[in-house]
KOLMILUM-766601 format. One record per atom (N, C-alpha, C, CB): x, y, z; residue in three letters. Coordinates in steps of 0.02 Angstrom, whole numbers, plus 50000, padded with zeros to 5 digits. Glycine has a CB too. Example, Ala and Ser with C-alpha at 12.3 -4.5 7.8 and 13.67 -1.06 7.14 Angstrom:
KOLMILUM-766601
506604971650390ala 506154977550390ala 506604983550390ala 505654977650452ala 506424988850354ser 506844994750357ser 506455000250394ser 507044997050286ser 
END
This chain:
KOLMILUM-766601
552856116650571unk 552216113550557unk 552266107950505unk 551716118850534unk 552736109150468unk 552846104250418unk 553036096050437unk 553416107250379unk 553176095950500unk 553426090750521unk 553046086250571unk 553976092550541unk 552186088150564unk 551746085250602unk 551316078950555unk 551286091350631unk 551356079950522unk 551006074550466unk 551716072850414unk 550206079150411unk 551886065850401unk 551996062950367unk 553136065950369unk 551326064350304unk 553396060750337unk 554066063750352unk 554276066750300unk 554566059450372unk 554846069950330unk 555026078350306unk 555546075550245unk 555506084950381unk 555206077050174unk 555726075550122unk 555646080450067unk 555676068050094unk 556306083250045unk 556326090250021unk 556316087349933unk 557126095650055unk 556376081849931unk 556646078749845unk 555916077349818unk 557236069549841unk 556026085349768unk 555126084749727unk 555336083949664unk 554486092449729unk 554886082949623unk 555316082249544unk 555276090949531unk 554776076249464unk 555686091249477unk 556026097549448unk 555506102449432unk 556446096149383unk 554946100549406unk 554546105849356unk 553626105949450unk 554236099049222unk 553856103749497unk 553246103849547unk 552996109749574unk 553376100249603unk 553736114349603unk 553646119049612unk 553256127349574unk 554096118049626unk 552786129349556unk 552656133949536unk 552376132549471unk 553106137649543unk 552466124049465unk 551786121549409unk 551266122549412unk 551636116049398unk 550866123949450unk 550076125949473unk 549986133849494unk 549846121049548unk 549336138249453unk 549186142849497unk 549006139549581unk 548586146649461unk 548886134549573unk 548626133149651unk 548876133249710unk 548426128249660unk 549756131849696unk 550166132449723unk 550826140349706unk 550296125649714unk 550676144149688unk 551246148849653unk 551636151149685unk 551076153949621unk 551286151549778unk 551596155649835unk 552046151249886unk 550986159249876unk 551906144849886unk 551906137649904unk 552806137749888unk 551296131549848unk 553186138349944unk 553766136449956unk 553936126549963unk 553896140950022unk 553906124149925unk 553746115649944unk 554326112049978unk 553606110949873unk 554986117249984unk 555476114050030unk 555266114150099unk 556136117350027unk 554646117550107unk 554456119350170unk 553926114150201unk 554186126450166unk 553676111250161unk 553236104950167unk 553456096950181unk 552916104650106unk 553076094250245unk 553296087150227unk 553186082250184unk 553226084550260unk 553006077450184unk 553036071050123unk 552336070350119unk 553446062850143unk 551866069450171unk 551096069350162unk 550816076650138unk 550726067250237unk 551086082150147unk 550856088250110unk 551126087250040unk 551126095350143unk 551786085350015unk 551816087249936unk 551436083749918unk 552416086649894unk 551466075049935unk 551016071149895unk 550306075149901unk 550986063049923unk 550066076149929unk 549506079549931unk 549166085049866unk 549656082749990unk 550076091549891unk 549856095649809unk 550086092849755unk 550146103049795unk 550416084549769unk 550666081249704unk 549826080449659unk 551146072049726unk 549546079149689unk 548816073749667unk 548426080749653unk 548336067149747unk 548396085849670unk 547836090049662unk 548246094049589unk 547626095449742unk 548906095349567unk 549226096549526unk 549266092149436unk 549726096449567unk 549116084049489unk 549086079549431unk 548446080749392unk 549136072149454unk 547816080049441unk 547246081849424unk 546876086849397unk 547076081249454unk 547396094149414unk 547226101249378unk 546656104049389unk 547236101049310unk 546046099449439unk 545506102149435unk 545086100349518unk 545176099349364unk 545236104149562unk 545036103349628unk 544496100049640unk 544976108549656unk 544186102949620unk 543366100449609unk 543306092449586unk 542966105649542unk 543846091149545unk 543926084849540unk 544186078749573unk 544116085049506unk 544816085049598unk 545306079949640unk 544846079549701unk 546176083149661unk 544476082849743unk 544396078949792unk 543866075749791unk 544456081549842unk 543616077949738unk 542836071149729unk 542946063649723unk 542356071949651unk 543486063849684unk 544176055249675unk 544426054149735unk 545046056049621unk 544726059149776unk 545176056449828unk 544546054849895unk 545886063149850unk 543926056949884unk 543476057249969unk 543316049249955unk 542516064149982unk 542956049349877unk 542556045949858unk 542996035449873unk 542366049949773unk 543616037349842unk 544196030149856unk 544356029649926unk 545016030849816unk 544236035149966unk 544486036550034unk 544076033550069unk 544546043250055unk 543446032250067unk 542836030350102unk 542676020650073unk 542106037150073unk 542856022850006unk 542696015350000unk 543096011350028unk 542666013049941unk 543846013050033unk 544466009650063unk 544226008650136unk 545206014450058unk 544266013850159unk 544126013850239unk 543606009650261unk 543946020550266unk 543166010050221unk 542426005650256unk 542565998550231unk 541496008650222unk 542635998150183unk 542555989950160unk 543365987050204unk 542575988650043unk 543935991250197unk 544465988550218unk 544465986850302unk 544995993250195unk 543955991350327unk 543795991450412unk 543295984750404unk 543316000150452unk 542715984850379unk 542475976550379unk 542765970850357unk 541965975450347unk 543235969250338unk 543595963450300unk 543735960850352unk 544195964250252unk 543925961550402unk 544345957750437unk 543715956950495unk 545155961350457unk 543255959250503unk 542785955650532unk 542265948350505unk 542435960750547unk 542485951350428unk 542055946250370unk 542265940250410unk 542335945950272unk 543225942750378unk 543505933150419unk 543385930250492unk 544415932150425unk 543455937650547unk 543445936450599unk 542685930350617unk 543515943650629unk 542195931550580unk 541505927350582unk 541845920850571unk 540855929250521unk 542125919150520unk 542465912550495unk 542715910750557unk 543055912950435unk 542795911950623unk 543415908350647unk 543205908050737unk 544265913650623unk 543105901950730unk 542775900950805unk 543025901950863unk 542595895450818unk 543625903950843unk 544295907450915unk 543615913350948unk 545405914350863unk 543465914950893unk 543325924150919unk 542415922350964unk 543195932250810unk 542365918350957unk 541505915050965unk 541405920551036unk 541395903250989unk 541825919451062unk 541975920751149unk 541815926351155unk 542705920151183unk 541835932051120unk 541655937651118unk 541105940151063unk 542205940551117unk 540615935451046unk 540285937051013unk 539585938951060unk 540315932450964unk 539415947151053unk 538565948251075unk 538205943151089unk 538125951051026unk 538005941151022unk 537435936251023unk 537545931950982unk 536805938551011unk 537935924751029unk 538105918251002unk 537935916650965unk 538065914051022unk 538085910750914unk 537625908150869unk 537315911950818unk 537185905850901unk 537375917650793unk 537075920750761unk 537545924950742unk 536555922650786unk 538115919750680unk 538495922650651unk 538105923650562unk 539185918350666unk 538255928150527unk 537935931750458unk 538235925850412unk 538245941050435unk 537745925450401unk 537985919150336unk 538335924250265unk 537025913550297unk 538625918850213unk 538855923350175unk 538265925250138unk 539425921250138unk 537935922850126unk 537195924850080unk 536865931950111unk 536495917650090unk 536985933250173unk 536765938150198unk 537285944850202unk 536535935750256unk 537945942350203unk 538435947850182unk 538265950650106unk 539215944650184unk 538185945150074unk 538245947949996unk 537815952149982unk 538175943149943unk 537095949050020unk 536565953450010unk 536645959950013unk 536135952250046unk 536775963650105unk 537045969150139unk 537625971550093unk 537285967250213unk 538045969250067unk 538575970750022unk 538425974249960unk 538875965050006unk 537855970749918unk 537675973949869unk 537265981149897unk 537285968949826unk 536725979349939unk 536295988549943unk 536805991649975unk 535455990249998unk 537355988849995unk 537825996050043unk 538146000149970unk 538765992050115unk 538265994549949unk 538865999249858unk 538216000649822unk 539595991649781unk 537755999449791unk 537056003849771unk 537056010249825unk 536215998449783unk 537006009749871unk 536966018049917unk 537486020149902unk 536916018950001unk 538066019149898unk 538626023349891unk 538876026249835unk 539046020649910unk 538496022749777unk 538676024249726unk 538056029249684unk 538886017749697unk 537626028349706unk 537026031949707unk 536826038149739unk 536666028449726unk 536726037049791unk 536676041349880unk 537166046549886unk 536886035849955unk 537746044649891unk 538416044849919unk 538946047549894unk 538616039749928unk 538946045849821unk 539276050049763unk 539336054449763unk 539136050449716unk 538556057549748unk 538126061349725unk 538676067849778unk 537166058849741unk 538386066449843unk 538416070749891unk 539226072449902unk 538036067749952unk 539496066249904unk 540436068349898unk 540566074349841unk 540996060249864unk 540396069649797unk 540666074649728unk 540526085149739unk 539986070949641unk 539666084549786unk 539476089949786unk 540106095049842unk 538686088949806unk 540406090049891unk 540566094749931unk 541236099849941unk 540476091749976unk 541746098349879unk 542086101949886unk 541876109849848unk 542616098349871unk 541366110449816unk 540836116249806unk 540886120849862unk 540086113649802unk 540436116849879unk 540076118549964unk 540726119350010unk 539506110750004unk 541306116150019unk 541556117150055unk 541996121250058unk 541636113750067unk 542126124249980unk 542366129449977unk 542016136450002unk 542506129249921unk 541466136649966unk 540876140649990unk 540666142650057unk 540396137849972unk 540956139150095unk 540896140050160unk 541506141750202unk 540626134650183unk 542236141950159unk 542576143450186unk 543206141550202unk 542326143950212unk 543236132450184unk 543706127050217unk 544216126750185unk 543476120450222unk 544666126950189unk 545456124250138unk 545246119450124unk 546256122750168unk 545446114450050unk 545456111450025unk 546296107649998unk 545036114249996unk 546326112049941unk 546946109149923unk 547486113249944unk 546986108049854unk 547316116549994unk 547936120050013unk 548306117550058unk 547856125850031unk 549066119150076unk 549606115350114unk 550056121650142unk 550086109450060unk 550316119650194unk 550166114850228unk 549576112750281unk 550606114550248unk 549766107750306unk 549166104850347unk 549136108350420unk 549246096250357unk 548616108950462unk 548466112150527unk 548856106350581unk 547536113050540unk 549016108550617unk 549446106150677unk 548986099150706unk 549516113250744unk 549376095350733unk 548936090250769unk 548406090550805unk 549206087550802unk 548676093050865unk 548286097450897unk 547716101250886unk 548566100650909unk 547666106350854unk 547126109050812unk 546596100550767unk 547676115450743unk 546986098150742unk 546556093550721unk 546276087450768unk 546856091250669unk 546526086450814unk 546196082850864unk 545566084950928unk 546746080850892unk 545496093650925unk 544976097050963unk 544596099250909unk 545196102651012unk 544596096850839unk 544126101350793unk 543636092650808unk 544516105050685unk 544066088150773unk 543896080150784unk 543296078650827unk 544496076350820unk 543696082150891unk 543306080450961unk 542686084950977unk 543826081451026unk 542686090750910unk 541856094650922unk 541356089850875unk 541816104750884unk 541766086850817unk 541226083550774unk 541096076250800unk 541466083350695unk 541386074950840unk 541056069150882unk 540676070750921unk 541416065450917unk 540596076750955unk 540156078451009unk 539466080450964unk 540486084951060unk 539526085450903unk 539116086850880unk 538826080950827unk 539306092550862unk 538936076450810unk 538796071250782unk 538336065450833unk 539476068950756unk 538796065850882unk 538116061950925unk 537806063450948unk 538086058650962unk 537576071250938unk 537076072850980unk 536486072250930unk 537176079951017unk 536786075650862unk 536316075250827unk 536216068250803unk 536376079750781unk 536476062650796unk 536386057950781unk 535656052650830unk 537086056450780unk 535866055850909unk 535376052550953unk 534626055450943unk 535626053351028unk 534546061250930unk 533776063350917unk 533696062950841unk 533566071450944unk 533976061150784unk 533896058950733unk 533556051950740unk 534466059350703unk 533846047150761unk 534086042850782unk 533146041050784unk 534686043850845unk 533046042850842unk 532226042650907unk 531836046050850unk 532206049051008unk 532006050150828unk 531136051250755unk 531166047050716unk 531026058350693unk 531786045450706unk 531586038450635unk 531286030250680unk 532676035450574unk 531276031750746unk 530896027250781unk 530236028250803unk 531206025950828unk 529786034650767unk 529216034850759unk 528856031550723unk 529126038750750unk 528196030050720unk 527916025650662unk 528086024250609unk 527486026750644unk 527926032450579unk 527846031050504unk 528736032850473unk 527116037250464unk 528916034750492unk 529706035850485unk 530136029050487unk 529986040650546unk 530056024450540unk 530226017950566unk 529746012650503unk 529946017250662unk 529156015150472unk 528846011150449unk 529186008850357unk 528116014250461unk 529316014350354unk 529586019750290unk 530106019050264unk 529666026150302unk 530596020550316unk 531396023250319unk 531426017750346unk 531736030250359unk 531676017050426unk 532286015650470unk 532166006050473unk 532196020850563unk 531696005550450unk 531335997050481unk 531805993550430unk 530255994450465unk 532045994250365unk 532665991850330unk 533275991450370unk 532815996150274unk 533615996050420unk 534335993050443unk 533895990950499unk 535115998450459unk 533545989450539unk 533515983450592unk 533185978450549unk 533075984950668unk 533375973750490unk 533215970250465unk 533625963450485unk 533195972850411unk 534215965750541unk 534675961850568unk 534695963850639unk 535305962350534unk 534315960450677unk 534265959050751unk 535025960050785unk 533985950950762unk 535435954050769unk 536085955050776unk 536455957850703unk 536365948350804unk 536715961850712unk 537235965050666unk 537945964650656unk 537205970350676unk 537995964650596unk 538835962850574unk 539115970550541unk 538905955050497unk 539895970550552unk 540215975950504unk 539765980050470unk 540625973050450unk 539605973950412unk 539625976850347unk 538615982050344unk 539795968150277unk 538295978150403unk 537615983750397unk 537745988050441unk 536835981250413unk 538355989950439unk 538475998750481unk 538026005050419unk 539726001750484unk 538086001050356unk 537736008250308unk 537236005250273unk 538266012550246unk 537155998850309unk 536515995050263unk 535575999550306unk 536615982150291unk 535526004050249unk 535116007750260unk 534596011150212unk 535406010950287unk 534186014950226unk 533786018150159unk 534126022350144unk 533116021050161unk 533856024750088unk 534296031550044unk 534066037250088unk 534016033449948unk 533506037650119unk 533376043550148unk 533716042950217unk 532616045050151unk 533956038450260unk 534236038350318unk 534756040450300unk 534266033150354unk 535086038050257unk 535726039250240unk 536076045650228unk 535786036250195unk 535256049550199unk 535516056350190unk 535406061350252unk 535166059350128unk 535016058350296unk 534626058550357unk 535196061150412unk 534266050650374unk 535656054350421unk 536066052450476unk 536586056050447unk 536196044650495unk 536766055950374unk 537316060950353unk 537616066850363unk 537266062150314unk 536926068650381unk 536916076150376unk 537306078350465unk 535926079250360unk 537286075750504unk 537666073050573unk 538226074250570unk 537656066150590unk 538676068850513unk 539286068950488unk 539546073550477unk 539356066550448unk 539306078450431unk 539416082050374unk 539306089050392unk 539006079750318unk 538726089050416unk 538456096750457unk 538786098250492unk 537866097750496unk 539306094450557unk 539666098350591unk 540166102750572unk 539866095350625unk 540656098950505unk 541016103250493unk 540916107250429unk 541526100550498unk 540396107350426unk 539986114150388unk 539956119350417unk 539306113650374unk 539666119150473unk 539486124150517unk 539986125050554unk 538936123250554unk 540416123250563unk 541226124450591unk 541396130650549unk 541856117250574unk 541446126350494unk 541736132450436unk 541596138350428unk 541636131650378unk 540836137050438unk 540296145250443unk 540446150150502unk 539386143350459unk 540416145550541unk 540736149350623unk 541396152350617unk 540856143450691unk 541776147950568unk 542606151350582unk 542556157550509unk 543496142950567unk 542066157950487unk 542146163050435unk 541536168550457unk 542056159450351unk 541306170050518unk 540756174150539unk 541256176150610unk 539876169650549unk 541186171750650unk 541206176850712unk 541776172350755unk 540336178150759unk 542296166250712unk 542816165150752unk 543326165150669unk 542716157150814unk 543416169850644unk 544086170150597unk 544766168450613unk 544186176250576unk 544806168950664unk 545566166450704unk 545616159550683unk 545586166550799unk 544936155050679unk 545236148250664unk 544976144550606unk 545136143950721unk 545316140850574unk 545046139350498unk 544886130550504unk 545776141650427unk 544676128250440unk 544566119450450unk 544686119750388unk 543816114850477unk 545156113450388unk 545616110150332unk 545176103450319unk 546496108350359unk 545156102450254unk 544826097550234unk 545126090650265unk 544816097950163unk 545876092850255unk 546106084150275unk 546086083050356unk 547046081850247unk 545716089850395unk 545506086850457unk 544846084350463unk 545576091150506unk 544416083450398unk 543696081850393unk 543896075050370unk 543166086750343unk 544226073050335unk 544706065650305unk 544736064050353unk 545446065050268unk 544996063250410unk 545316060950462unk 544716058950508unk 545816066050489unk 544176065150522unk 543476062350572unk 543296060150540unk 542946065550606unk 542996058050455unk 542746053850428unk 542986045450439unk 542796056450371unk 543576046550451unk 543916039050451unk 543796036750535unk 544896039450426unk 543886040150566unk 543706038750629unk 543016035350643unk 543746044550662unk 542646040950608unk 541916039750608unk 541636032750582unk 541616045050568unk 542096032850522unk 541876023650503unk 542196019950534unk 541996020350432unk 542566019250564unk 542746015450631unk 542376013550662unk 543026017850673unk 542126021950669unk 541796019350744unk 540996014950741unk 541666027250796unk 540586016650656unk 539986014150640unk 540166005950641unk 539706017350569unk 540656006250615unk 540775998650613unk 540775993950663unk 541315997550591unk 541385998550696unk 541325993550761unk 540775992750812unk 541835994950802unk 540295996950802unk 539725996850848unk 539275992450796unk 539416005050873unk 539275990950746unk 538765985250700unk 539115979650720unk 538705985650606unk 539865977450726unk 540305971850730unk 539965967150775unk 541015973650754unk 539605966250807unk 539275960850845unk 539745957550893unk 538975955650800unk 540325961750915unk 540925960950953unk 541125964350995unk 541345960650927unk 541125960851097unk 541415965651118unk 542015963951155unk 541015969151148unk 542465965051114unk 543115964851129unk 543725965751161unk 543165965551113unk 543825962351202unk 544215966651275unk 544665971451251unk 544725961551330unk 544885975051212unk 545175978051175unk 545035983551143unk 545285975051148unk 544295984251133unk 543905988551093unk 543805995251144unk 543175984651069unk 543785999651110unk 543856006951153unk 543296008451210unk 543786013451098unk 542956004251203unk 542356005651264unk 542736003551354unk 541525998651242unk 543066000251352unk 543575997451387unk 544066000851440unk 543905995051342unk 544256007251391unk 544626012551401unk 544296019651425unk 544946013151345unk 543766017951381unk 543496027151382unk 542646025051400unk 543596032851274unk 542626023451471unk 541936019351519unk 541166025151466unk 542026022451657unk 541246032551461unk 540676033851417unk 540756032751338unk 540476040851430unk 541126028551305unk 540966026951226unk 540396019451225unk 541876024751179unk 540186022451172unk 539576017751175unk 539806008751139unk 538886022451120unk 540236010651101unk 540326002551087unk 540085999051059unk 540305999151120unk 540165994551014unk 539605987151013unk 539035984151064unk 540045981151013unk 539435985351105unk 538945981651169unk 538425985151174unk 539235981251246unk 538475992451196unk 538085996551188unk 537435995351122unk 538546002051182unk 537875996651067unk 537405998551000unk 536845991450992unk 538015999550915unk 537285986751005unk 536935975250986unk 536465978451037unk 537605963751026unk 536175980251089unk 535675979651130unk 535325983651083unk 535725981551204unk 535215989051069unk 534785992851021unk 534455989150984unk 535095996950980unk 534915985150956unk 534655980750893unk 534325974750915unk 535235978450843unk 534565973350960unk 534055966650979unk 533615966351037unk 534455960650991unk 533475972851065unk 533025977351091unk 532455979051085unk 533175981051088unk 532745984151013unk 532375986150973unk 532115995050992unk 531845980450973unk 532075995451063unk 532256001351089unk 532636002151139unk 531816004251101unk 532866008651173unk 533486009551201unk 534086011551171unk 533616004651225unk 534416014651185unk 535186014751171unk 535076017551082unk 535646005151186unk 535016024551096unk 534906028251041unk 535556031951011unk 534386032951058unk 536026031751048unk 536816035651032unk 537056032851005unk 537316037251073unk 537516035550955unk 538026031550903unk 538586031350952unk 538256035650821unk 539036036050975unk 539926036551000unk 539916036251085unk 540376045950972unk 539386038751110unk 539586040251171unk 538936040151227unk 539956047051165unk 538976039951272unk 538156034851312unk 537926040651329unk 538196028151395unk 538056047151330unk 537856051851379unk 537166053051377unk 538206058051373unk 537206055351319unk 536246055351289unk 535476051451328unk 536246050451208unk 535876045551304unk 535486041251329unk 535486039251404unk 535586036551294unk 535686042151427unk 535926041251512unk 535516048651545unk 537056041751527unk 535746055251507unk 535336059651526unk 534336059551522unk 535676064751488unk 534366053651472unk 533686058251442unk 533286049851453unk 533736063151329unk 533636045751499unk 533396038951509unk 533156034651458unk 532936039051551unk 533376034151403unk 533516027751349unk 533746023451355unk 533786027951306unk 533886022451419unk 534606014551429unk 534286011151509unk 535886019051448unk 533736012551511unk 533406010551571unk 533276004051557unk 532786014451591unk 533296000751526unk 533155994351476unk 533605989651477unk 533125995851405unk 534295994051456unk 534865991551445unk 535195991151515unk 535225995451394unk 535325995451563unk 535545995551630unk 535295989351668unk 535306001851663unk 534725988251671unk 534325984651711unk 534535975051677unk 533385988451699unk 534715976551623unk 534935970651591unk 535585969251606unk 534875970751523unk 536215974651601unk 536585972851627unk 536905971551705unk 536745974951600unk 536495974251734unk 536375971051801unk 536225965851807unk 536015973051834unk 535765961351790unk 535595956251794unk 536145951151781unk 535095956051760unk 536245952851709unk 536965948251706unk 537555948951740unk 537225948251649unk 537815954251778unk 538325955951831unk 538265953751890unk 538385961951842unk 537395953551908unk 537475949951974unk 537485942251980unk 536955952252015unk 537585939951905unk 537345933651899unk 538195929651951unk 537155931351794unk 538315924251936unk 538875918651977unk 539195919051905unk 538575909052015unk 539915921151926unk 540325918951879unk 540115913151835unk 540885917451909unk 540215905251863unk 540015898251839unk 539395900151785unk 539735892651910unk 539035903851802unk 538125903951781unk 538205909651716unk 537445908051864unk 538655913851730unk 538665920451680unk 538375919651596unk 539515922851675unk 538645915151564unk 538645911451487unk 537815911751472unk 539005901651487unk 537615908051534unk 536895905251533unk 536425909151548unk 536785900351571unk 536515912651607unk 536075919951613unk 536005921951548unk 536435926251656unk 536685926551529unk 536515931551451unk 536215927551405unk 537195934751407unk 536165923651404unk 536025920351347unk 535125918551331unk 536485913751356unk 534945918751388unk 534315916451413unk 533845923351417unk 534415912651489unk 534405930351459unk 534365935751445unk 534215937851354unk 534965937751477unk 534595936151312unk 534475938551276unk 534095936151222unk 534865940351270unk 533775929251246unk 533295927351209unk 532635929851234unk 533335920751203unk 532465933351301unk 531855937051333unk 531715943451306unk 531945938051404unk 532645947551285unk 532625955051261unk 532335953851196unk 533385959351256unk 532575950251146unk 532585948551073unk 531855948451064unk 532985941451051unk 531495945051111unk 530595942151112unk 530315949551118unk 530265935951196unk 530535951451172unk 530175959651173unk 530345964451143unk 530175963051227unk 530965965351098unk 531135968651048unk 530535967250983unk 531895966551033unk 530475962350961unk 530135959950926unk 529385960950927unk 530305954950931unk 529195961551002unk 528365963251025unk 528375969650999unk 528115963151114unk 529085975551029unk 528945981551028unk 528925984750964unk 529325984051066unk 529295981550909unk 529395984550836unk 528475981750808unk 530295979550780unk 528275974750852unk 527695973750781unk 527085980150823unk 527225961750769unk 527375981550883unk 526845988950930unk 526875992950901unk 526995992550999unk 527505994550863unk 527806002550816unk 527376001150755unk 528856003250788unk 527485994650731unk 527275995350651unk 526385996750646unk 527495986750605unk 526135994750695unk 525355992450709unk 525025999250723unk 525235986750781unk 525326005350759unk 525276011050774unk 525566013750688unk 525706012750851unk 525776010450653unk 525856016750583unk 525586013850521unk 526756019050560unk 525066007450565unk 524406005150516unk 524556000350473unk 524106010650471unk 525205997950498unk 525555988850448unk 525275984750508unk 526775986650435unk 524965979350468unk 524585973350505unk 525075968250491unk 523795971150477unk 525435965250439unk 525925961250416unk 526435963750402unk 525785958250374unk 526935966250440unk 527705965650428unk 527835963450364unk 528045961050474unk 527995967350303unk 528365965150259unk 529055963050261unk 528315968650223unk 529435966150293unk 529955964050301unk 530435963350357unk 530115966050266unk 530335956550380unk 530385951250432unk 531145953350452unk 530255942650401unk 531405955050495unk 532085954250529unk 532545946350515unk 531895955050615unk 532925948450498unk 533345940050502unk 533485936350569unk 534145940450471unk 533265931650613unk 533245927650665unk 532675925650671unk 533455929950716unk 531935930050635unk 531205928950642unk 531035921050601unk 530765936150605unk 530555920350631unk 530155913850580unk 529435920150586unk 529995902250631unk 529225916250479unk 528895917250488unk 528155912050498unk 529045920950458unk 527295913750525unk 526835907150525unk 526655907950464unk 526185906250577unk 526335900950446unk 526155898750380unk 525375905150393unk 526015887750368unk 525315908650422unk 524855914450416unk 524955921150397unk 524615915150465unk 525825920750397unk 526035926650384unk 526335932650432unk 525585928450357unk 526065930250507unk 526125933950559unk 526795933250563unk 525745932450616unk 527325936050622unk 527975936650623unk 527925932250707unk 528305945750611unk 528375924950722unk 528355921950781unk 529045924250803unk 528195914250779unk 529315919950860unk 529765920650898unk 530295919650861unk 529725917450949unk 530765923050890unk 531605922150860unk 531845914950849unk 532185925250918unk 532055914250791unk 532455907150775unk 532595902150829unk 533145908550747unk 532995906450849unk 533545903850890unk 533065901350954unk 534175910150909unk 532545906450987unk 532175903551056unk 531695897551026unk 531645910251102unk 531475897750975unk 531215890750932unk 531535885950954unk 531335890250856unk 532005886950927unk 532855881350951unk 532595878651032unk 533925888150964unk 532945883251065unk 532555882351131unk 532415879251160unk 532195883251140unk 531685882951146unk 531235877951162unk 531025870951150unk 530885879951153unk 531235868751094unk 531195863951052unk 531865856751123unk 531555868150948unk 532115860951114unk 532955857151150unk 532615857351204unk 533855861551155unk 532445860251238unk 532365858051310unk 531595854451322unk 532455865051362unk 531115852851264unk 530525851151279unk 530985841551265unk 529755855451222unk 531485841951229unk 531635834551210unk 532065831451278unk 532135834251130unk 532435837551302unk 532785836051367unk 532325832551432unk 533075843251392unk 531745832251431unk 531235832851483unk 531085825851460unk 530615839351482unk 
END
């Protein structure tokens, strides 16, 4: 088992072994290189509770900001235009910085809070922590594959109540504050969604734990297999905010993951397409009747014509996305939209008009004539 994570190196320093009650039973010639470092850091730290509140907390910031960087640039660079959702409607930097600052306010606020709490809890419930070695691949790739299932399920009817009035009015109407979406508003959200949609994340392998310490003891959950779906998981938020669909990108491969393509219609929709990872949901329970019927249209379009269809397409979706959110807000008793989506103009009355961009438009083709 030692030889499934990380490579097998027996050279620890002199005083490692049997320095920690945490480790006393802990044979460490028996461990590979990603397990000692492992009880290296929880040994340095002396205090569990500590160490993994440091290691989740650097683990998440790395992963998320280090997973958007390279979309930051990818915007910079008009190679990639070709695969952009919705043309023209690349995030200025003024609007990254913005999204940039409330994402590190939630995380440092929100987010902390709740990391710091869970190696508590996660003891409490049952989970290895700092113990080594690590669970087999295997084992960690079907525990993975329940918290994706159980994450999007709960994520899709989460998802549809915060698209009720006053919830949408409240909560959720802050992350569609971006029609089209970039990287970095994968967590640009309220504090209460956040703790909302979290609980998705986080609950599965809670209740894993509970299950394997009630009525399936045969099998246990290791924290660094909750490390591992976490990292996945911001992957996968990201790449479905990335405003990119990429011949490359896993939707490609695996025909039910939901994708960017998938998620950009939501957003510039406004309804439809309620699943974070995987379409099933929304296919069973008809949420994508919207979205289907759209992509048909553009499939049956003429190769030559394709560019121009979607495009025209998605200045018609964007208009009725826009009808349907000011229908939501009007039903939870807001007459003026406080806060306008980015692509909107607003009238010198205050009301919320058509998308930027069909302004554009119209404007271009009334001069063409």
């Amino acid at each position: 088992m030692a030889s499934y994570l990380g490579f097998h190196n027996t050279t620890l320093p002199h005083d490692l072994s049997g320095s920690s009650s945490l480790y006393s039973s802990v044979n460490f010639d028996d461990l590979n290189w990603a397990e000692q470092k492992w009880a290296e850091w929880y040994m340095f730290i002396g205090n569990p509770v500590l160490a993994t509140g440091i290691m989740s907390f650097v683990m998440h910031e790395i992963v998320y900001f280090g997973r958007c960087l390279p979309l930051v640039i990818i915007d910079r660079i008009p190679y990639f235009n070709r695969w952009k959702l919705q043309p023209g409607k690349v995030p200025t930097a003024r609007e990254q910085w913005e999204c940039t600052k409330l994402v590190l306010l939630s995380h440092f606020t929100v987010e902390l809070p709740q990391i710091w709490g869970f190696h508590p809890m996660a003891e409490y419930f049952g989970m290895s922590t700092h113990s080594v070695p690590f669970p087999a691949l295997t084992t960690i790739a079907w525990q993975v594959a329940i918290f994706f299932v159980f994450e999007d399920t709960f994520h899709y009817f989460a998802h549809r109540w915060l698209h009720t009035p006053m919830m949408y009015k409240h909560i959720h109407k802050l992350h569609h504050k971006f029609s089209a979406p970039f990287g970095l508003a994968a967590e640009y959200a309220h504090p209460v969604e956040v703790l909302i949609l979290g609980t998705g994340t986080i609950g599965g392998p809670l209740l894993f734990a509970i299950l394997s310490q009630t009525i399936w003891p045969q099998v246990s959950l290791h924290i660094v297999t909750v490390y591992i779906w976490i990292i996945f998981r911001l992957f996968q938020a990201v790449e479905a905010h990335s405003g990119y669909d990429f011949p490359w990108g896993t939707r490609h491969w695996l025909p039910f993951w939901s994708g960017a393509e998938h998620h950009d219609f939501h957003h510039m929709a406004f309804v439809n397409n309620f699943s974070t990872s995987f379409r099933w949901w929304d296919h069973w329970l008809g949420t994508d009747l919207k979205y289907q019927a759209y992509r048909k249209r553009i499939e049956a379009s003429k190769a030559s014509e394709r560019a121009k269809i979607e495009a025209a397409e998605n200045l018609t979706i964007e208009a009725s996305g826009l009808a349907a959110e000011r229908a939501l807000l009007a039903r939870s008793g807001e007459s003026k939209p406080k806060n306008v989506r980015v692509g909107e103009v607003v009238a010198p009355d205050g009301h919320e008009s058509a998308p930027t961009n069909l302004l554009k438009v119209n404007a271009e083709s009334k001069k063409s004539r």
